[in-house]
C-alpha positions in Angstrom: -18.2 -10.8 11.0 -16.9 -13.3 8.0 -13.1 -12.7 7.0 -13.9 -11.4 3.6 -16.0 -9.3 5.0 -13.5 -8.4 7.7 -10.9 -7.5 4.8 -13.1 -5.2 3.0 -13.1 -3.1 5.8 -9.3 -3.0 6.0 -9.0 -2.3 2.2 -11.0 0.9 2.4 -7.9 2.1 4.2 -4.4 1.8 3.0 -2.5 2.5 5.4 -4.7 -0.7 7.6 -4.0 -2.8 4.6 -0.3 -2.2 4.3 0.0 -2.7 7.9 -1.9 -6.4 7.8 0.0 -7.3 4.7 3.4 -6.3 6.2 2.7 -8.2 9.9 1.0 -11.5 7.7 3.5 -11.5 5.5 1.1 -11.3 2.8 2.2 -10.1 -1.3 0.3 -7.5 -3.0 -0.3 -3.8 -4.2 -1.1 -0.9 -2.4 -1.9 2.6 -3.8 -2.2 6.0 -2.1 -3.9 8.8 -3.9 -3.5 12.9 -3.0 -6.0 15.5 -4.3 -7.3 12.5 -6.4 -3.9 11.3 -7.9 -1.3 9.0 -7.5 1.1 10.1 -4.7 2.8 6.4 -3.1 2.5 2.8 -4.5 3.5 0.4 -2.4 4.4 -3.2 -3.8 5.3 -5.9 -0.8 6.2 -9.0 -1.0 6.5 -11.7 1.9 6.0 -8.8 4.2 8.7 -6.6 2.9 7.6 -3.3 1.3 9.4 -1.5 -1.9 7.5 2.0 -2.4 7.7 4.6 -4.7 7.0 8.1 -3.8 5.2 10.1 -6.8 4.8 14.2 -7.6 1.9 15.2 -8.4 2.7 15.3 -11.9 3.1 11.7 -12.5 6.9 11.7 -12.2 8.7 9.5 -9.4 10.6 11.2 -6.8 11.8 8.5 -4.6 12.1 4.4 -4.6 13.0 2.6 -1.7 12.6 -0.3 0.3 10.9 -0.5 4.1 10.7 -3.7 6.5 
């Protein structure tokens, strides 16, 4: 199996890709969806990961910041 091909795989699943990002060190942007709507964005950076948490109504509950 090719990488690219290899990292499709993992981006069908967010929580796989926030794992490989975090552990490579990688930058990028990961979204969660509940009941079809936003519910956790996840920015990292160099491996570091700063998250917001939203409600179902589009409002953000909680920010923070996980290594």
């Amino acid at each position: 199996m090719r990488s690219s091909e290899l990292w499709k795989e993992i981006c069908k699943h967010p929580k796989a890709k926030l794992a490989v990002m975090q552990a490579l060190k990688m930058t990028g942007q990961v979204n969660e969806t509940k009941n079809g709507k936003l519910w956790r964005t996840h920015k990292v950076k160099k491996g570091v990961d700063h998250y917001k948490i939203w409600n179902l109504k589009d409002k953000v509950i909680k920010t923070g910041v996980s290594k």
